[in-house]
SEDRENLO-321542 format. One record per atom (N, C-alpha, C): residue in one letter; z, y, x; atom name. Coordinates in Angstrom, 2 decimals. Example, Ala and Ser with C-alpha at 12.3 -4.5 7.8 and 13.67 -1.06 7.14 Angstrom:
BEGIN
+------+---------+---------+---------+------+
| type |       z |       y |       x | atom |
+------+---------+---------+---------+------+
|    A |    7.80 |   -5.69 |   13.19 |    N |
|    A |    7.80 |   -4.50 |   12.30 |   CA |
|    A |    7.80 |   -3.30 |   13.20 |    C |
|    S |    7.08 |   -2.25 |   12.85 |    N |
|    S |    7.14 |   -1.06 |   13.67 |   CA |
|    S |    7.87 |    0.03 |   12.90 |    C |
+------+---------+---------+---------+------+
***
This chain:
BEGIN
+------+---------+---------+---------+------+
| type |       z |       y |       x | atom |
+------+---------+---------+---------+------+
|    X |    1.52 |  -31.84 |   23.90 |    N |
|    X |    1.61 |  -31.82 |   22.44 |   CA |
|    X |    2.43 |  -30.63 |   21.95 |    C |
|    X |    3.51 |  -29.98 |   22.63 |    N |
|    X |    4.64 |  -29.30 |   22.18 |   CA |
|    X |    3.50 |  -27.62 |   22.10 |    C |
|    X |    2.70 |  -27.81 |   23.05 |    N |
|    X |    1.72 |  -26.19 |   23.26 |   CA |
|    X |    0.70 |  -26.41 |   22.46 |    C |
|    X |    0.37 |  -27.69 |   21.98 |    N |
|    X |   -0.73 |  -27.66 |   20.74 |   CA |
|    X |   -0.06 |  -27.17 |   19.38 |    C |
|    X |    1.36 |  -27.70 |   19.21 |    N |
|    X |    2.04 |  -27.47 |   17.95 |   CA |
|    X |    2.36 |  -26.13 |   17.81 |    C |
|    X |    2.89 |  -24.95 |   19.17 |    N |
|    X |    3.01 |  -23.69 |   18.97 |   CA |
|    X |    2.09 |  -23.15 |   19.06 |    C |
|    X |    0.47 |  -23.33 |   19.57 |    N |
|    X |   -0.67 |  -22.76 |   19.52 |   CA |
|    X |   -0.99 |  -23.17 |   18.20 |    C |
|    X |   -1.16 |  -24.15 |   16.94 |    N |
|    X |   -1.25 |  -23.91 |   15.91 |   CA |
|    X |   -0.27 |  -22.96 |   14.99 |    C |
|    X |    0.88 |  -23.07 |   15.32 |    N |
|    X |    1.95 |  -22.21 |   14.51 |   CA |
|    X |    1.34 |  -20.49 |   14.77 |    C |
|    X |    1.02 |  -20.30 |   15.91 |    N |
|    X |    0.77 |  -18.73 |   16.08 |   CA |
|    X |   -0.74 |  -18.82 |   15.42 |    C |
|    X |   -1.68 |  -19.90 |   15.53 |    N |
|    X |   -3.05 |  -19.91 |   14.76 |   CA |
|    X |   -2.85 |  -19.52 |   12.87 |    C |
|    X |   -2.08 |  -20.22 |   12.54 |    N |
|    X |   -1.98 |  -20.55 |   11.16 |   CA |
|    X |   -0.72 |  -18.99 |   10.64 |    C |
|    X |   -0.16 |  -18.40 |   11.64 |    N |
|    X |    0.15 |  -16.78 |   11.72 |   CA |
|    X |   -0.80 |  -15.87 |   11.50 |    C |
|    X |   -1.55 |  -16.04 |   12.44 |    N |
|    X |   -2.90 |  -15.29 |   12.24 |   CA |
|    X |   -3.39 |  -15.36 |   11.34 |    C |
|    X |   -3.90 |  -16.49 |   10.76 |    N |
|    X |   -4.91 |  -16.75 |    9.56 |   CA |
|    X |   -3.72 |  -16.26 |    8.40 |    C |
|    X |   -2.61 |  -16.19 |    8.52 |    N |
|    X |   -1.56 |  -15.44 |    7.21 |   CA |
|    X |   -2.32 |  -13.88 |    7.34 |    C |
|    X |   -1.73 |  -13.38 |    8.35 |    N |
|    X |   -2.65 |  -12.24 |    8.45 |   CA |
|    X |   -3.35 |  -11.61 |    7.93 |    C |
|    X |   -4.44 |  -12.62 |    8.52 |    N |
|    X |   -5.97 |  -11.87 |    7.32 |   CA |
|    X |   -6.21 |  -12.20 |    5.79 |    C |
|    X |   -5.37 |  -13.14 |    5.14 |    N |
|    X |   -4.84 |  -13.74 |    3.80 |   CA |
|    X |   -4.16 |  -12.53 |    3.14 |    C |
|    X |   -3.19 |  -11.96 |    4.24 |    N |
|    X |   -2.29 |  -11.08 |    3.61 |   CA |
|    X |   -3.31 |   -9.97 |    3.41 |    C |
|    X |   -4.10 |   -9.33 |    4.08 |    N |
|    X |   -4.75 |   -8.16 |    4.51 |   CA |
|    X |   -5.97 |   -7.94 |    3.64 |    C |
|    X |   -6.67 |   -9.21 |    3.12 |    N |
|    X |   -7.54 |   -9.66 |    2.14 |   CA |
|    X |   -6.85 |   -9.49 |    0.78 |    C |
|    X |   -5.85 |   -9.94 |    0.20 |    N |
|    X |   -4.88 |  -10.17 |   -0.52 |   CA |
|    X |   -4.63 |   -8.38 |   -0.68 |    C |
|    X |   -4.00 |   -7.73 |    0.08 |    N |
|    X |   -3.42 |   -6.84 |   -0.10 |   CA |
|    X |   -4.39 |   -5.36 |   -0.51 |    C |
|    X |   -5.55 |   -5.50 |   -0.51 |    N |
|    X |   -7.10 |   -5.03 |   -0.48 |   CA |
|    X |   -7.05 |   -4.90 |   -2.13 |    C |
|    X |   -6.50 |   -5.68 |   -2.83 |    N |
|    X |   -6.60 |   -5.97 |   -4.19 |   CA |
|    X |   -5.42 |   -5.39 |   -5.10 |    C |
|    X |   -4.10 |   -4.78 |   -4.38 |    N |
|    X |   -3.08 |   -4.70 |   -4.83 |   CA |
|    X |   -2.86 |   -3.06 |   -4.80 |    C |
|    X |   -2.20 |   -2.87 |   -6.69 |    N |
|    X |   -2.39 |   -1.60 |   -6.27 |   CA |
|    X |   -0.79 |   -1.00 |   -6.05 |    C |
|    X |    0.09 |   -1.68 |   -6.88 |    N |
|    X |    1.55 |   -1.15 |   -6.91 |   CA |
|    X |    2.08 |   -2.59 |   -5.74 |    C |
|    X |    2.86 |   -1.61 |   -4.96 |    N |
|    X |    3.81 |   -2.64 |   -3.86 |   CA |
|    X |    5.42 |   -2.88 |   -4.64 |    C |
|    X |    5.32 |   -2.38 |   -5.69 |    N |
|    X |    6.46 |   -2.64 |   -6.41 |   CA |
|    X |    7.35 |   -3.87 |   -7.08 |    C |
|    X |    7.98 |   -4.02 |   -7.99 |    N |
|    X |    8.63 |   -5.34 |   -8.20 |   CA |
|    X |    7.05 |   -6.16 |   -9.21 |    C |
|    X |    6.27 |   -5.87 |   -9.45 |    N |
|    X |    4.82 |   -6.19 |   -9.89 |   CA |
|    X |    4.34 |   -7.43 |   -8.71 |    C |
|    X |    4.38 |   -6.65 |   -7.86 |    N |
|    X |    4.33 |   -7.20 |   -6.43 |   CA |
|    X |    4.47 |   -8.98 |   -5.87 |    C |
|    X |    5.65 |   -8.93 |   -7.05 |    N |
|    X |    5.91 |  -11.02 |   -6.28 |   CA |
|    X |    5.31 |  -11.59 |   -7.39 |    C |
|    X |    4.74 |  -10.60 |   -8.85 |    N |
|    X |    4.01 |  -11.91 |  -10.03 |   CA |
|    X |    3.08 |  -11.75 |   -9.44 |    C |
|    X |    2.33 |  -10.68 |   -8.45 |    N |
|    X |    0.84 |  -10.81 |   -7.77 |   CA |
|    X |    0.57 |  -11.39 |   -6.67 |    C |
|    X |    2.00 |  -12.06 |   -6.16 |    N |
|    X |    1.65 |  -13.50 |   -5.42 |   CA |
|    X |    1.54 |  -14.16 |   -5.81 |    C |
|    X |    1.74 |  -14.60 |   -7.00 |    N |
|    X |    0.95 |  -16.52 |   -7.65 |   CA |
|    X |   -0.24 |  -15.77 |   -8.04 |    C |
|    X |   -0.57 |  -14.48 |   -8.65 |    N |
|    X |   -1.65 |  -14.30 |   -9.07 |   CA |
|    X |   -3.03 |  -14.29 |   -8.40 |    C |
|    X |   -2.40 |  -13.80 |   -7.25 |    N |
|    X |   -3.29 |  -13.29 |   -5.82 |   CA |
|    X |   -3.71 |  -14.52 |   -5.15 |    C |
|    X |   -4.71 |  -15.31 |   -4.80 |    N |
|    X |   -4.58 |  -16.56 |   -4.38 |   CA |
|    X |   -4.78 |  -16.18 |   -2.55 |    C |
|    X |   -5.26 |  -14.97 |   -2.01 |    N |
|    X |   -4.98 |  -14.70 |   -1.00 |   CA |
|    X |   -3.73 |  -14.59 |   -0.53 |    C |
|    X |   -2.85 |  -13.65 |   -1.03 |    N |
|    X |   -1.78 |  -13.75 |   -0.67 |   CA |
|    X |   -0.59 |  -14.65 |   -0.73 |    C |
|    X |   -0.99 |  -15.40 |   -1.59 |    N |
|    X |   -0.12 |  -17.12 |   -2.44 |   CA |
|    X |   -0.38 |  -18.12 |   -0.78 |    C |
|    X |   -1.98 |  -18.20 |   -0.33 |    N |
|    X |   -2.25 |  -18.65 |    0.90 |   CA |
|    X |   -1.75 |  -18.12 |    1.83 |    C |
|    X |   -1.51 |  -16.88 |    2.10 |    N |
|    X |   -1.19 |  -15.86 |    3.62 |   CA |
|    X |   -0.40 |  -16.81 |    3.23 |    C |
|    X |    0.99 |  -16.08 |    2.29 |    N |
|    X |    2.29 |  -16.77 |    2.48 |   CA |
|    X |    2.86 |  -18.13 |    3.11 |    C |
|    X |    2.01 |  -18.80 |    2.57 |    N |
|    X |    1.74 |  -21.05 |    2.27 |   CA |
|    X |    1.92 |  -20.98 |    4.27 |    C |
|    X |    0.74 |  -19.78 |    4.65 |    N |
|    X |    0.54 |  -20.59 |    6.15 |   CA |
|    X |    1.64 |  -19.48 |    6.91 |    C |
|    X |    2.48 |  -18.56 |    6.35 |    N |
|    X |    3.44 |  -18.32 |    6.99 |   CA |
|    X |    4.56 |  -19.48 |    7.40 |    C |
|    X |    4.94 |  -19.85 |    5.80 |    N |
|    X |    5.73 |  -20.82 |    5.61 |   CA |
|    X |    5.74 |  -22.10 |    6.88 |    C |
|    X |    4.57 |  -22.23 |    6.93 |    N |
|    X |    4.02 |  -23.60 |    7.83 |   CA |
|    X |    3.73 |  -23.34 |    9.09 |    C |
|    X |    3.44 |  -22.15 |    9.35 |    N |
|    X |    3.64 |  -21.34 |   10.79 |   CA |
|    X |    5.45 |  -21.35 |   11.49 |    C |
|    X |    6.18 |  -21.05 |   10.59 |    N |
|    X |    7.63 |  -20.84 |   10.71 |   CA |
|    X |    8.38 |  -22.38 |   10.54 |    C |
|    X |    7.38 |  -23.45 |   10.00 |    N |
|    X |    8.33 |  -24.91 |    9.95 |   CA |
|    X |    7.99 |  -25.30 |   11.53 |    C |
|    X |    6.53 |  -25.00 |   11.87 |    N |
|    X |    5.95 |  -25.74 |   12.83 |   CA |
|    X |    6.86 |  -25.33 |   14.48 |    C |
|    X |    6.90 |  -23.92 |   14.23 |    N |
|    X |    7.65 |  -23.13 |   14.90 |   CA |
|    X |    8.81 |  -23.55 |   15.46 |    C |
|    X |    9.65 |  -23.80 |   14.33 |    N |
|    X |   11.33 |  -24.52 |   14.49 |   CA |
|    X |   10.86 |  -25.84 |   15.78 |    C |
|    X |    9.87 |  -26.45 |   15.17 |    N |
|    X |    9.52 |  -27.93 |   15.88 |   CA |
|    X |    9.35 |  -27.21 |   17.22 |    C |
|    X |    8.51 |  -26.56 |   17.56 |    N |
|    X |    8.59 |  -26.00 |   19.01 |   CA |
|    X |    9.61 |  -25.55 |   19.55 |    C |
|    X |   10.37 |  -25.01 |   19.18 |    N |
|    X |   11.84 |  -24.23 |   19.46 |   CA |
|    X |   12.87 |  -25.54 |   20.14 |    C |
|    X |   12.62 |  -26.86 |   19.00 |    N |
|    X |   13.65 |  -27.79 |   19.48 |   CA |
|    X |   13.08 |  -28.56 |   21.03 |    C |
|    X |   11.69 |  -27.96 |   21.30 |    N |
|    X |   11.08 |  -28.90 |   22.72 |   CA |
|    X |   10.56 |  -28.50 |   24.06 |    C |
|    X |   10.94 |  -27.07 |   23.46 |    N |
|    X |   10.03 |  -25.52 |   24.82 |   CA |
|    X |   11.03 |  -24.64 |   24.52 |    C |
|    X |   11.71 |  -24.16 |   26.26 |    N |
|    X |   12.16 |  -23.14 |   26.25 |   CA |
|    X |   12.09 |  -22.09 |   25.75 |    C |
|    X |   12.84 |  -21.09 |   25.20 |    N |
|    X |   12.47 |  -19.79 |   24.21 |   CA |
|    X |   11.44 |  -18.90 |   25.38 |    C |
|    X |   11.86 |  -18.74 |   26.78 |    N |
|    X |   12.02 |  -18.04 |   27.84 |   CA |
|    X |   10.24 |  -18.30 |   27.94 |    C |
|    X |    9.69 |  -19.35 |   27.72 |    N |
|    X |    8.31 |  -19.75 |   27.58 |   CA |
|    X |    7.56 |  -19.55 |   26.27 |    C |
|    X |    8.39 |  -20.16 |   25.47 |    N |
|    X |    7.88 |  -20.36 |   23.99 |   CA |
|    X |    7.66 |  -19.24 |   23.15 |    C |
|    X |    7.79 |  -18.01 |   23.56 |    N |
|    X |    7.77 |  -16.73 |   22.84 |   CA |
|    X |    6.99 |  -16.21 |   23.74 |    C |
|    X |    6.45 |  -15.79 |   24.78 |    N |
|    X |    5.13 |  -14.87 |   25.10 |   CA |
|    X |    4.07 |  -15.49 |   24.67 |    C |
|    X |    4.06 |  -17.08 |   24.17 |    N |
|    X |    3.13 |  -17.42 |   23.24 |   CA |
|    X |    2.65 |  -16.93 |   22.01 |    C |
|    X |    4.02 |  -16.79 |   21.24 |    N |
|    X |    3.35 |  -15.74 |   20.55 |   CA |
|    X |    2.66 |  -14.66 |   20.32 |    C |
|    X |    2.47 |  -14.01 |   21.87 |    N |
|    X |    1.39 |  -13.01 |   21.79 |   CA |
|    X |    0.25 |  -13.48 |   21.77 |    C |
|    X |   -0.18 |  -14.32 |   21.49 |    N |
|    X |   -1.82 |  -14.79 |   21.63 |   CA |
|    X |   -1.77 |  -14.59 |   20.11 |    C |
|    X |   -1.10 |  -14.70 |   19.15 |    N |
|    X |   -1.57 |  -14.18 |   18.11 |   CA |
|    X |   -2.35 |  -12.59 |   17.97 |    C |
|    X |   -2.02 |  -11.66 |   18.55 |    N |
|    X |   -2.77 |  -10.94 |   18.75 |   CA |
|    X |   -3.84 |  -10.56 |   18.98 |    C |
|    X |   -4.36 |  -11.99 |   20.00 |    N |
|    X |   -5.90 |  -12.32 |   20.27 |   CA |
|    X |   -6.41 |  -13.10 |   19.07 |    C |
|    X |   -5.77 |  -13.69 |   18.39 |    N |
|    X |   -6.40 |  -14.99 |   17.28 |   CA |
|    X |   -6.66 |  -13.75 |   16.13 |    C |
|    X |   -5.59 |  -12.89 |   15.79 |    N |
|    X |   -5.88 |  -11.95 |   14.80 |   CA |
|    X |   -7.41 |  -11.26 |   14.93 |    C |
|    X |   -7.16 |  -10.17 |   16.48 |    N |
|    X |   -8.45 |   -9.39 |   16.54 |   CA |
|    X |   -9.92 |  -10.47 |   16.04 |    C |
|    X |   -9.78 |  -11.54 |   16.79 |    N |
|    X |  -10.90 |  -12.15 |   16.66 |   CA |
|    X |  -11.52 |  -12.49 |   14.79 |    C |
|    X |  -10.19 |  -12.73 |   14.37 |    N |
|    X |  -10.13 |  -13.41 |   12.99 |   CA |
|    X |  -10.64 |  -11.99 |   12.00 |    C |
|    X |  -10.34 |  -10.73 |   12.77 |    N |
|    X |  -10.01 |   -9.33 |   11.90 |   CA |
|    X |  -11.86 |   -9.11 |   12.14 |    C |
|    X |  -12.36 |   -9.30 |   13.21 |    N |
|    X |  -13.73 |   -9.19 |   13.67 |   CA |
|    X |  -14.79 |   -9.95 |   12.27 |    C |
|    X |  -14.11 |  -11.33 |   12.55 |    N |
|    X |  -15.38 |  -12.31 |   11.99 |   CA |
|    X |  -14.83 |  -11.94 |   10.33 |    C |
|    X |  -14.01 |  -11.86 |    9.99 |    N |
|    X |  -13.59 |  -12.30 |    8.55 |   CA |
|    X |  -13.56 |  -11.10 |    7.44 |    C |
|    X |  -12.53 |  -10.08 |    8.48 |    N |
|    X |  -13.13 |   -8.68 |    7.60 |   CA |
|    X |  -13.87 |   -7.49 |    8.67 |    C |
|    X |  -14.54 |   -7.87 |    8.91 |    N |
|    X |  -16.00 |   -6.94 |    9.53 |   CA |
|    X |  -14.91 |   -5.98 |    9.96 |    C |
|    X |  -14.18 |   -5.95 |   10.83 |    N |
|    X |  -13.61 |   -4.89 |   11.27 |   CA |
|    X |  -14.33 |   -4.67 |   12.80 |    C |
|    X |  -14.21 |   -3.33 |   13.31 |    N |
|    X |  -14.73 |   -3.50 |   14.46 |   CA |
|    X |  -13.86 |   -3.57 |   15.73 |    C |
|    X |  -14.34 |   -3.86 |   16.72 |    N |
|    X |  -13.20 |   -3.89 |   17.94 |   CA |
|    X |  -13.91 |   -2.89 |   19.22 |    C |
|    X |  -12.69 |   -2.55 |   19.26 |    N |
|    X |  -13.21 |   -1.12 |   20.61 |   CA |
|    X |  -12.76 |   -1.47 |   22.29 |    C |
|    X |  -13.19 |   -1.36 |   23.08 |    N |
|    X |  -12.64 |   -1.33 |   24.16 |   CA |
|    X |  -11.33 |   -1.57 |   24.24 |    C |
|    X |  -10.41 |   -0.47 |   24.18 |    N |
|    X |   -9.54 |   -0.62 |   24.42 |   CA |
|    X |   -8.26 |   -1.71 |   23.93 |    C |
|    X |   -9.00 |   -2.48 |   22.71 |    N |
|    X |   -8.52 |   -3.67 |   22.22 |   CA |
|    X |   -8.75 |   -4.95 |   23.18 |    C |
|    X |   -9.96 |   -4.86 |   23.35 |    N |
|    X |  -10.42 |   -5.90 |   24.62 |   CA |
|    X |   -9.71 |   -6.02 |   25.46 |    C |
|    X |   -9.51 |   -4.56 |   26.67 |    N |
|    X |   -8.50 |   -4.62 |   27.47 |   CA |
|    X |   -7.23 |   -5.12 |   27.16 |    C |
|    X |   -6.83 |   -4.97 |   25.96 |    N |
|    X |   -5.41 |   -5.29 |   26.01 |   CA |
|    X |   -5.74 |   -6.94 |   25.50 |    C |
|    X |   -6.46 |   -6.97 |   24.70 |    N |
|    X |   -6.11 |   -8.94 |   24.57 |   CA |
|    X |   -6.49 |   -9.63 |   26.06 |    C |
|    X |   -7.13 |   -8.90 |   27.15 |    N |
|    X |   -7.32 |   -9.48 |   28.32 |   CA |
|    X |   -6.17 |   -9.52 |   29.01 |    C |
|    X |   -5.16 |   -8.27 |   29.13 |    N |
|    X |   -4.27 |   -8.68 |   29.54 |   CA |
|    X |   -2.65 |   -9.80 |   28.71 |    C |
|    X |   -3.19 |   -9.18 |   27.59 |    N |
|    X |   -1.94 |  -10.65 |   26.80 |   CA |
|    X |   -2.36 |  -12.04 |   27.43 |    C |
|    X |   -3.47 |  -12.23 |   27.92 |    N |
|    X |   -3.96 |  -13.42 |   28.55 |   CA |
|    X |   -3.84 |  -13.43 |   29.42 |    C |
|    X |   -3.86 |  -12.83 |   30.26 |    N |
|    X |   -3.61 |  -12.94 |   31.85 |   CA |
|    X |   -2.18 |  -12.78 |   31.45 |    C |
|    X |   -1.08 |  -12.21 |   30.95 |    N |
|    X |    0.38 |  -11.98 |   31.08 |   CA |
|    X |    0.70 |  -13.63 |   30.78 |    C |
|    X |   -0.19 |  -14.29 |   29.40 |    N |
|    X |    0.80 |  -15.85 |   29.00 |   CA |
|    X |    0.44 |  -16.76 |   29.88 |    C |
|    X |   -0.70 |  -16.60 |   30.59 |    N |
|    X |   -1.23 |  -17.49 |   31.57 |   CA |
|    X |   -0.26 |  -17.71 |   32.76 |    C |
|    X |    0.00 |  -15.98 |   33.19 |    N |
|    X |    1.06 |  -15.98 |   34.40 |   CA |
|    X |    2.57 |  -16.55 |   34.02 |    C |
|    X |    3.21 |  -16.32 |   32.40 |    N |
|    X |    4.32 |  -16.59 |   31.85 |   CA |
|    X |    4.25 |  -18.34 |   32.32 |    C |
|    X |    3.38 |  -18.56 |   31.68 |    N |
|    X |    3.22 |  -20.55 |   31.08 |   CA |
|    X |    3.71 |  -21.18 |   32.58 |    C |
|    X |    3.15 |  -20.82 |   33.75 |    N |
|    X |    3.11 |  -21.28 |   34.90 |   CA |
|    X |    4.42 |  -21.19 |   35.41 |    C |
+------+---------+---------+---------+------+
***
């Protein structure tokens, strides 16, 4: 249960991500404008929501899995992003992205054990 709760926390990271990245597509001043175009922005109002809930869920893992474990997990966000960056905003993925989310997987696989 404790690797389902930090595999959603780094899931619901990701999906901030592409919220933010969608969201931010729309924005033209990064200035103090910037935080009324987060309630305005309903992408970025969401990125935020599943940061928030990424970072509560998080704490919950922290109090039940070693850090020493519980943090090379977070690199699979990296893989949840590319994939999410693929399907959601038509981005493309090259080789050398592949290679590397193959090895973030083979590295948490060898970590977890």
């Amino acid at each position: 249960m404790r690797y389902a709760t930090a595999l959603l926390s780094i899931f619901l990271g990701s999906v901030a991500q592409v919220l933010l990245k969608k969201g931010a597509s729309t924005v033209e001043n990064a200035g103090i404008s910037l935080l009324l175009e987060v309630f305005k922005n309903k992408f970025l109002f969401w990125g935020l929501a599943c940061y928030g809930l990424s970072a509560i869920l998080w704490i919950s893992v922290l109090t039940k899995v070693k850090l020493s474990i519980a943090y090379p997990l977070v690199s699979l966000g990296y893989v949840f992003t590319l994939v999410f960056a693929f399907l959601f905003l038509k981005e493309n993925i090259q080789l050398n992205q592949i290679i590397g989310v193959a090895i973030i997987i083979i590295g948490v696989i060898t970590l977890s054990r």
